[in-house]
C-alpha positions as CSV (number, residue, x, y, z in Angstrom):
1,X,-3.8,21.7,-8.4
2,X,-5.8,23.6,-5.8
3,X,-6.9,20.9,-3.3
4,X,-3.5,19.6,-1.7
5,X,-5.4,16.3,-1.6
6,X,-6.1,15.8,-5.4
7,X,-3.4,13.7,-7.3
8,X,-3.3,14.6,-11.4
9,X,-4.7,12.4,-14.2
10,X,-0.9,11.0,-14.8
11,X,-0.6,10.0,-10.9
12,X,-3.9,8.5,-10.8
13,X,-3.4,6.6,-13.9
14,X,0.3,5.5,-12.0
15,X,-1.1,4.7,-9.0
16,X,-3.7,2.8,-10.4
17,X,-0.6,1.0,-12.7
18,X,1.5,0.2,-9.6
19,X,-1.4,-0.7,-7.6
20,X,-2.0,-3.6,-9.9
21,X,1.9,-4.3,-9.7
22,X,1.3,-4.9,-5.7
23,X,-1.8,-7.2,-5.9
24,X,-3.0,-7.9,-9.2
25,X,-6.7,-9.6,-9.3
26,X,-7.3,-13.4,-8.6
27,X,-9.4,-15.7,-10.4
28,X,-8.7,-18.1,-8.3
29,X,-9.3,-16.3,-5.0
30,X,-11.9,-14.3,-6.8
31,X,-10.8,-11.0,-5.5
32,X,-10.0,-7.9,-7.7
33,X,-6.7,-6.4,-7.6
34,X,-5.7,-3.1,-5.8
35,X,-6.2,-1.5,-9.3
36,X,-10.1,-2.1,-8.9
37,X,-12.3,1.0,-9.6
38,X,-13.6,0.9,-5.9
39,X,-10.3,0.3,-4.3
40,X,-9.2,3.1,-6.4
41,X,-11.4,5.6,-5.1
42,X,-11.1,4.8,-1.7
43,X,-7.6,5.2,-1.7
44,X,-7.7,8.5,-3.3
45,X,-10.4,9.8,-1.2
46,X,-8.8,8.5,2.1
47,X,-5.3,9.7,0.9
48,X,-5.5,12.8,3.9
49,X,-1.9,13.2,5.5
50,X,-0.4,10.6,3.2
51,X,-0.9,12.8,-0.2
52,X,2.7,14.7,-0.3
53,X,4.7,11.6,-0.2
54,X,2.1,9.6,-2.1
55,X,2.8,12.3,-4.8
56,X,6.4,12.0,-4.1
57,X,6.6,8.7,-4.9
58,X,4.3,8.6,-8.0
59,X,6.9,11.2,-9.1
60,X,9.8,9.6,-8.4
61,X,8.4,6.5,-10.3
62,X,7.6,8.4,-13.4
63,X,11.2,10.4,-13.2
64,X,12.6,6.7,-13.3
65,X,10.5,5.7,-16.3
66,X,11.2,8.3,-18.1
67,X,7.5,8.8,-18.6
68,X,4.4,7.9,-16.6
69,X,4.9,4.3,-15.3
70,X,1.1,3.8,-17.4
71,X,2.6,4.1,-20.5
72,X,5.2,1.4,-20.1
73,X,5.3,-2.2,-20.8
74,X,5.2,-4.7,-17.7
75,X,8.7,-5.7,-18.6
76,X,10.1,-2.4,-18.6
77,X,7.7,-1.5,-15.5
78,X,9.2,-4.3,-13.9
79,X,12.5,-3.0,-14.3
80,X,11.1,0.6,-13.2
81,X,9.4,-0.7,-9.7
82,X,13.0,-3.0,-9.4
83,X,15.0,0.4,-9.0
84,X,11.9,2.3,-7.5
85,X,12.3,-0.5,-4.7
86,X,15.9,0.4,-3.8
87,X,15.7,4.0,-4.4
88,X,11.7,4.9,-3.2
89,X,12.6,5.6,0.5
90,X,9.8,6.3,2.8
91,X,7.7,8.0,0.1
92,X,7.6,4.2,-1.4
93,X,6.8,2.8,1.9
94,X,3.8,4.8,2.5
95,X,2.7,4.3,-1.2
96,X,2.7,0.7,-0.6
97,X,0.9,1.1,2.5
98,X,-1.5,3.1,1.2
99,X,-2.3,0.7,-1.3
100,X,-2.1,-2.3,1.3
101,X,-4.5,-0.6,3.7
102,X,-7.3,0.3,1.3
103,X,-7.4,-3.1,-0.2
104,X,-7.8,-5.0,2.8
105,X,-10.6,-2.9,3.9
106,X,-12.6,-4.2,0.6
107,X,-15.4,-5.9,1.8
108,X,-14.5,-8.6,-1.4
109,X,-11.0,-9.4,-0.5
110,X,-12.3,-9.5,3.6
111,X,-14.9,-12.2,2.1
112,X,-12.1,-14.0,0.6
113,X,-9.9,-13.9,3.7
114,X,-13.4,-15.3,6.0
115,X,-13.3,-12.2,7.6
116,X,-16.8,-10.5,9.3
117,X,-17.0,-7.7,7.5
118,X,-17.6,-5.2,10.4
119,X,-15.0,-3.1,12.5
120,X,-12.0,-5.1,14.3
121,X,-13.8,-3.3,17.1
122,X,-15.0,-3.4,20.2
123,X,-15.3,-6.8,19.3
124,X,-11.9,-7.5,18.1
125,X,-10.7,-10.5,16.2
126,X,-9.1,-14.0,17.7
127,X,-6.0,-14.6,17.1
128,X,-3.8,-18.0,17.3
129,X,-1.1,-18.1,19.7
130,X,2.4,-18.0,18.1
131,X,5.6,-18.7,18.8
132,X,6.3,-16.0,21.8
133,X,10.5,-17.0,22.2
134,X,10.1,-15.0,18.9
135,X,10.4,-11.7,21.1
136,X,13.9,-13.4,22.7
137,X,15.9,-10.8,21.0
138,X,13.9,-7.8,21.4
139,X,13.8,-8.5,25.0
140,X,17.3,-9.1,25.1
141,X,18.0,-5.5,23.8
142,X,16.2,-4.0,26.9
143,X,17.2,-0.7,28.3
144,X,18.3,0.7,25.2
145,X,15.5,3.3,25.3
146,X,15.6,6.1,26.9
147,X,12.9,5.6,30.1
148,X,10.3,8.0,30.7
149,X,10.7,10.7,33.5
């Protein structure tokens, strides 16, 4: 490929399959899934400095199916996305993020949630107060960074 931010047919068509995988479409929250045509092309035309590892794990999902993931059953993709799970690494981590991100930035699924749709800012959005003894632990650990000279 020439543009280092172009994924080929065979990843699109995977990331398209394992998008649906993450969050398939809801009738009964009436919300499309992450496969959606729209979703779809935000993610690829947002994809910037996630790309290499995007393509990594599209890669390392069609290595363990033996083919591309598209071209699979669900059960056997199941069985593919099991072991991709385990063995994905941070190349699976950002695809999933990747995915995450650009559907919850669909003005259809922020309708669904009662979201505004409009930027969290400068407005921001309220948030209930939770359970702050939560953080117990984490404070507990203090010190165990180095502090800033």
């Amino acid at each position: 490929m020439s543009a280092t931010n172009e994924l080929t047919p065979a990843q699109r068509d995977d990331l398209r399959t394992v998008a649906a995988m993450i969050i398939p479409a809801s009738d009964e929250y009436k919300v499309p899934g992450a496969d959606d045509p729209a979703i779809q092309a935000d993610m690829l035309a947002t994809l910037g400095r996630d790309t290499a590892l995007v393509r990594q794990a599209l890669d390392h999902l069609a290595r363990l199916a033996g083919r591309p993931l598209a071209e699979l059953n669900s059960a056997k993709r199941d069985t593919v996305a099991t072991e991709f799970r385990a063995t994905g690494g941070a190349a699976a981590a950002t695809l999933v993020r990747v995915v995450l991100q650009c559907y919850y930035r669909d003005d259809r699924v922020l309708r669904s949630l009662g979201l505004e749709l409009r930027a969290p800012f400068p407005k921001g959005y309220a948030l209930e107060q939770g359970d702050w003894s939560l953080l117990d632990p984490v404070k507990a650990r203090a010190g165990t960074l180095r502090r800033a000279q």
